[in-house]
N, C-alpha and C positions, 0 to 999 in steps of 0.2 A: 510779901510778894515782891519779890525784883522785877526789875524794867523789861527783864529779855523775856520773862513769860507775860506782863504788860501787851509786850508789843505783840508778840505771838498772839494772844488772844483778840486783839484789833485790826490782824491780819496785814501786818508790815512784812513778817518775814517769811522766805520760802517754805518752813515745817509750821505757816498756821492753816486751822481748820479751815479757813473758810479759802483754801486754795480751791478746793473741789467745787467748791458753790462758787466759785468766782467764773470759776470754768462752765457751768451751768450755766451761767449768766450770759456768757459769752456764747455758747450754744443756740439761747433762746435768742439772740438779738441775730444770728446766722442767717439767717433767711430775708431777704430783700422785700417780701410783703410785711415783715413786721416792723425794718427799719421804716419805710413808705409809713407805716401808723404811728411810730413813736413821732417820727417826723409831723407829721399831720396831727397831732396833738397836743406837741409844742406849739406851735404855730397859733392853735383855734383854741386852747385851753380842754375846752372838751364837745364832743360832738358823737351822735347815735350814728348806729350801724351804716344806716344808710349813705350818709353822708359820708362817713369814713372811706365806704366802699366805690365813691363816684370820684375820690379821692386820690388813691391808689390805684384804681382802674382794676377794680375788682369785683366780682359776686358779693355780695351780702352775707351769701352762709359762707363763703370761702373766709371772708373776713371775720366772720362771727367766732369760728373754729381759730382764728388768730389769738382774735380778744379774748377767748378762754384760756387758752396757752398763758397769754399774756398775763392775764389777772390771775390766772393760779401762781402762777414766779412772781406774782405780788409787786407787777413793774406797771399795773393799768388797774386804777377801781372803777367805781362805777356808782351812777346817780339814777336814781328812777325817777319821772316825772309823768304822774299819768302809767300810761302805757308803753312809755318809750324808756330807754336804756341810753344814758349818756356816759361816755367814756374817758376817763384823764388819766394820767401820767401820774403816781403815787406822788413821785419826788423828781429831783431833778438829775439824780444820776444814770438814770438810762438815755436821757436825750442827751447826758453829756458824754456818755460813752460813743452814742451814735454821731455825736458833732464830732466827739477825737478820731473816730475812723473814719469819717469822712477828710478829715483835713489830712489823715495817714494816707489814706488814698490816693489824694492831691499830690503828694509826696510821691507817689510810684511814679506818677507822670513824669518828670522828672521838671527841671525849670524850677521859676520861682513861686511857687504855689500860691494863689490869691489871698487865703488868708494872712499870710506875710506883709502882705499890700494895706496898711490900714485906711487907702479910700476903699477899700472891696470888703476890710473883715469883717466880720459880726462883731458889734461894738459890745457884745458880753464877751469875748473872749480877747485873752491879751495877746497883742502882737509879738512880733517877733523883738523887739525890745525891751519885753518884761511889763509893759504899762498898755494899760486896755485901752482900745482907739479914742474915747473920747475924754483923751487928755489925762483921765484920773489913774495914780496907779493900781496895778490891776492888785487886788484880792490874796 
C-alpha cells in the first residue's frame, strides 16, 4: 500500500471517501439549536432533555427531535438512569468543530477577535502564537 492511498483513506486528500460524510457532518451541525446542544454538553458533560431544553430556550420534544438527529450522526450518546435519558458528546470533535466556527465567526466581525486575546481565550485552545494560554505549548 503507498502513502497517497494511506492518506486518501484517512481522509487528508480532496478524492477521499469521507469527503461526503464530512459534508454530512457539517450539515448536521447547520442549524443553531443543535450548535446551542453540542455547546450545552460540553460545558455540563451530560444532561436529560429537560434540562437541555431550558438551556437552549427550547420545547422538550423540539429538542428531543434534535438529540435523535444527533445520536443517529453518532455525534451525542446516551445514558439511562431509571427513567430519564442523559445526553453527551461521543468524543470531542463536534464541540471542536463548533468552537472553530464560532471563532471563524468572530473573524467575519472584523477587528481582533477575542480568541486572539489570551486573557479572554479558552485556555484549551492555542492562541494566536501557536502556544495554549496557560503558558504550555499547545498540542
Amino acid at each position: 500500500m503507498n502513502a497517497d492511498s494511506r492518506s486518501s483513506r484517512c481522509g487528508r486528500l480532496p478524492d477521499s471517501e469521507y469527503v461526503e460524510l464530512a459534508v454530512e457532518v457539517f450539515s448536521m451541525l447547520a442549524d443553531a439549536t443543535r450548535v446551542r446542544i453540542i455547546m450545552a454538553l460540553r460545558d455540563a458533560g451530560e444532561l436529560p432533555v429537560g434540562q437541555l431544553a431550558e438551556i437552549v430556550g427550547k420545547t422538550p420534544a423540539g429538542v428531543s427531535q434534535h438529540l435523535a438527529k444527533l445520536r443517529l450522526a453518532r455525534i451525542v450518546g446516551t445514558r439511562q438512569d431509571g427513567n430519564r435519558v442523559f445526553y453527551r458528546l461521543e468524543n470531542e470533535h463536534a464541540q471542536q468543530l463548533v468552537a472553530d466556527a464560532v471563532f471563524q465567526a468572530e473573524h467575519s466581525l472584523g477587528g481582533s477577535p477575542a480568541h486572539h486575546h489570551p486573557e479572554s481565550a479558552d485556555p484549551r485552545r492555542p492562541a494566536a502564537n501557536g502556544r495554549a494560554t496557560n503558558g504550555r505549548a499547545a498540542p
